[in-house]
N, C-alpha and C positions, 0 to 999 in steps of 0.2 A: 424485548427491548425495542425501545423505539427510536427509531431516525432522526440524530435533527438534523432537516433538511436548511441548505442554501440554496438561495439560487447559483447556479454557476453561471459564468461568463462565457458568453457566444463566444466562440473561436472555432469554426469552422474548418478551418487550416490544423489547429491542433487535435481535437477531440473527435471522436468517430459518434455519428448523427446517432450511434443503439445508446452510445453512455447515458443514463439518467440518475438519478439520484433515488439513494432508496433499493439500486439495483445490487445485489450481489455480489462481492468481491471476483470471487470465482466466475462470475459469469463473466464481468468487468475483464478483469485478468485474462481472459482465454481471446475473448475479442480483440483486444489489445494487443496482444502477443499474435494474436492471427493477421493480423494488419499492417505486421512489419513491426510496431514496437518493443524496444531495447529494453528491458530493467538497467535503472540507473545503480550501480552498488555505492553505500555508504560504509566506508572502512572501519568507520567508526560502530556500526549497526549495534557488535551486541552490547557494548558499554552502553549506549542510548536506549536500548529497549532493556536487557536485563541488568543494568547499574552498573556504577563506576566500580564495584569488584566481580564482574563477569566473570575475569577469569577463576576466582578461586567458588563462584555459587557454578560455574559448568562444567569443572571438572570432577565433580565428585562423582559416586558412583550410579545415583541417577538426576543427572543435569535438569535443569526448569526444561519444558517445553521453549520457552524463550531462548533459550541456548542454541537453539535448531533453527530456530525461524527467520535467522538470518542466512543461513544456508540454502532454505528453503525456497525466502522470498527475497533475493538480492537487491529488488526495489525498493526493499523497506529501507526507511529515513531515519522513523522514532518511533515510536509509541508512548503515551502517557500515561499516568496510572487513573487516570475517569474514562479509559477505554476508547481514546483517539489516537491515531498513527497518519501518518502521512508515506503515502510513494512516490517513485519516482520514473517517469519513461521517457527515455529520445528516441527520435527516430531519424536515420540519415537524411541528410538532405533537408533537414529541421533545424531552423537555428534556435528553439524555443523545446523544452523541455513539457513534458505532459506533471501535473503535480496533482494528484488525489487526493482529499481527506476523507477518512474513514471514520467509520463509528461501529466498535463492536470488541469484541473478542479476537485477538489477531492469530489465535490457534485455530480459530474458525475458515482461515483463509481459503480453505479449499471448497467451501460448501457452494455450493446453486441453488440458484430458485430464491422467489420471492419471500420465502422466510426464512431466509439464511441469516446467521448471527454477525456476520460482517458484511456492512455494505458500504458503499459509497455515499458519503456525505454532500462533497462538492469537490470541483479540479477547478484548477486553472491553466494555464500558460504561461511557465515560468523560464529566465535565462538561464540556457544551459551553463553545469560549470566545470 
């Protein structure tokens, strides 16, 4: 799969100088959590990622991968079905929320390295809510 890259927005104050685009969720995700950043949780997560009937596709007896992935990744926002999601991170003393887009498979979230199937697309600097 390939990348589509953005530029992302300078923001110095928000973003840690390793983020780049193209880099690896997982890799993204552990820096970010090393640095002090929060997962932001979306209440809403799994009706956004696995549909407005989550609850009756996760309760059966073997639920989507999608069912967990909010549990998993409590950053997560959304996901789409062309394989885009968005996350979310604050950090105290931040008045401005961290915002990720991703490009890949979002079951992939844990992989490293340069050819991991979820990476970072672009962030910006968004108001916390």
């Amino acid at each position: 799969q390939a990348a589509v890259l953005e530029a992302a927005p300078v923001d110095a104050a928000a973003a840690p100088a390793s983020l780049h685009p193209a880099m690896a969720y997982g890799d993204a995700r552990s820096q970010l959590l090393a640095a002090g950043w929060i997962p932001r949780p979306n209440p809403q997560c799994r009706a956004d990622v696995a549909g407005g009937d989550a609850d009756a596709v996760c309760t059966g007896t073997s639920p989507l991968a999608l069912c967990r992935v909010c549990e998993e990744l409590p950053e997560l926002q959304a996901c789409s079905a062309d394989a885009r999601c968005l996350v979310r991170f604050g950090h105290p003393g931040r008045p401005n929320d961290l915002e990720l887009r991703l490009y890949g498979e979002i079951e992939h979230w844990a992989q490293t390295g340069e050819d991991a199937p979820l990476q970072v697309s672009a962030w910006d600097s968004v108001p916390s809510e």
